[in-house]
C-alpha positions in Angstrom: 0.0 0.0 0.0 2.8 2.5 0.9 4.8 1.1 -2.5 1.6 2.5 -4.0 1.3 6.2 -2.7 5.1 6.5 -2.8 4.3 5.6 -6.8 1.6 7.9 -7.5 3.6 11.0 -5.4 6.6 10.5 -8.1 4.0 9.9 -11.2 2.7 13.5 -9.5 5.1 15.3 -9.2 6.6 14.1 -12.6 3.7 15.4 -14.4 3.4 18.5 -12.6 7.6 18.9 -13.6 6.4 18.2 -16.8 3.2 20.6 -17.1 5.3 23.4 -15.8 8.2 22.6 -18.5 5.5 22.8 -21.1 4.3 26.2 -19.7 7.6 27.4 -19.5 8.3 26.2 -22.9 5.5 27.6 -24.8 4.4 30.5 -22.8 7.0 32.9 -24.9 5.9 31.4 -28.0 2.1 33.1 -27.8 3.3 36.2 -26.2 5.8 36.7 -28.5 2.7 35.9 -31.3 1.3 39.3 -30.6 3.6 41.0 -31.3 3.5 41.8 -35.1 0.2 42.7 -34.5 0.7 45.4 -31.8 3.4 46.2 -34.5 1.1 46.6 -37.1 -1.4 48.8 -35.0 1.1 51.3 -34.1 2.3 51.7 -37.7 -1.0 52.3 -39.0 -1.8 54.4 -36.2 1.1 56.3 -36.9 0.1 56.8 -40.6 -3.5 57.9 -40.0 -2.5 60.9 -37.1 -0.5 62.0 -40.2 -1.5 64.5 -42.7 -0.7 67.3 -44.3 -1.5 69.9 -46.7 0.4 71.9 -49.5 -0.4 74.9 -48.6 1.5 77.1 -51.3 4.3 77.6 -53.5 6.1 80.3 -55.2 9.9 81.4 -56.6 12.3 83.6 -55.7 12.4 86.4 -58.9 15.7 85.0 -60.0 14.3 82.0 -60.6 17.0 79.8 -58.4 14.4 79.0 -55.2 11.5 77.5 -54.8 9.5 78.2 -51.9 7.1 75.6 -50.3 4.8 75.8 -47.6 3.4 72.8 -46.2 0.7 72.6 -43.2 0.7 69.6 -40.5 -3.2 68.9 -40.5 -2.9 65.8 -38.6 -2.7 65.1 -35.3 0.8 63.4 -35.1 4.3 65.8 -33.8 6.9 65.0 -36.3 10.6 65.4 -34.9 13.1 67.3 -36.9 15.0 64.0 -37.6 11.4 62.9 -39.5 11.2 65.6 -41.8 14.5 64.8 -42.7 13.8 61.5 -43.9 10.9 62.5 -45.9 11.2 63.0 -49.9 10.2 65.6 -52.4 9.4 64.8 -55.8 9.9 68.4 -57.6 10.0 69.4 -61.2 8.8 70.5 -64.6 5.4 68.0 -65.1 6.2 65.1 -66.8 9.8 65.4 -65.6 10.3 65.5 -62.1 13.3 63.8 -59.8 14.0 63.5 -55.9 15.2 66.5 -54.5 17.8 65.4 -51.6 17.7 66.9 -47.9 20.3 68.9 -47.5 20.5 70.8 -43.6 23.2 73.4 -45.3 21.0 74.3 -48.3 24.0 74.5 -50.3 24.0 71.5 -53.0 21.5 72.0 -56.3 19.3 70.5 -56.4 18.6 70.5 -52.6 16.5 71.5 -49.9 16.0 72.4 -46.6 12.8 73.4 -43.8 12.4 75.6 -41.3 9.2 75.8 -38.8 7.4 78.6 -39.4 5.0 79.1 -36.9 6.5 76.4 -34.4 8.7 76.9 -31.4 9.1 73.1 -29.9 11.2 72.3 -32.9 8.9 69.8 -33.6 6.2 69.9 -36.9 3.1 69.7 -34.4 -0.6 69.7 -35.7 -1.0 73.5 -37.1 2.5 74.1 -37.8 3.4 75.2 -41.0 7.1 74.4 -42.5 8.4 76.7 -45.2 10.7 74.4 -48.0 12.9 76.0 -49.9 14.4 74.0 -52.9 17.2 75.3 -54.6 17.1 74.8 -58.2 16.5 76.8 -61.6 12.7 77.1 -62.7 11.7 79.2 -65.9 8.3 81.6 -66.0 5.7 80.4 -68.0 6.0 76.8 -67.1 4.3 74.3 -64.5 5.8 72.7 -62.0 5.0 69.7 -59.8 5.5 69.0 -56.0 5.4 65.6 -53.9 6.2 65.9 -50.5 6.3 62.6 -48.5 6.7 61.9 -45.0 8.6 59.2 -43.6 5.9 57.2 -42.7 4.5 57.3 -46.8 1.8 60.0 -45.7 2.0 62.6 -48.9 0.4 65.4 -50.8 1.1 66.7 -54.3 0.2 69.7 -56.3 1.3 72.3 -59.1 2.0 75.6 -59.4 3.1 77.7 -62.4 5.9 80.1 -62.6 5.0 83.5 -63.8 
């Protein structure tokens, strides 16, 4: 009788050993399952408190800047790091290229921000951020401007130099 209890305490405990191994084996596994997921929803979060709005655009009389001003009308703060990682598309239509970042403001083509209306140094919600691209553009023709955040929020639009 005791050979028997002594039996089923070590079958116990074995299993309970074994169910806790199992827990501790797998538990990572699903948490770790979420986690794309949570990924995904901050993403997409990210891109719809994003937005913003070409608000208007105009050259210097020389013809060798482009001024752009562009609105935040979402509710997402862009750092100053962000806007430096987003793109614009500028050119005559029908043959436009990238324009790279540059902080100096010195290469052609190039271009550079500053906040207009902001003090945090952030692009919050209201802000407005004045471009200015340097590059030759001729009266009489039409231009085209893509502006894309980092997080592949955009808005495009043309203006004509006269």
């Amino acid at each position: 009788m005791s050979g028997e209890t002594i039996s089923t305490a070590i079958i116990t405990i074995a299993s309970v050993i074994c169910a806790a191994g199992f827990v501790a084996a797998v538990t990572p596994s699903i948490l770790s399952a979420g986690d794309p997921v949570v990924s995904s929803t901050n993403i997409l979060k990210d891109q719809i408190d994003t937005n913003i709005k070409i608000i208007h655009a105009a050259s210097n009389p020389e013809g060798t800047e482009v001024y752009i001003w562009i609105k935040n009308v979402g509710d997402n703060h862009i750092s100053p790091n962000l806007v430096d990682n987003s793109d614009l598309f500028f050119g005559e239509s029908g043959n436009f290229m990238r324009i790279p970042y540059d902080e100096t403001g010195t290469g052609v083509p190039s271009w550079r921000y500053s906040i207009e209306n902001g003090g945090t140094g952030e692009w919050q919600k209201s802000d407005t951020i004045k471009i200015t691209v340097r590059t030759s553009v001729s009266t009489g023709n039409e231009y085209f401007i893509k502006f894309i955040t980092y997080n592949g929020v955009s808005d495009e639009d043309y203006f004509a130099v006269s």
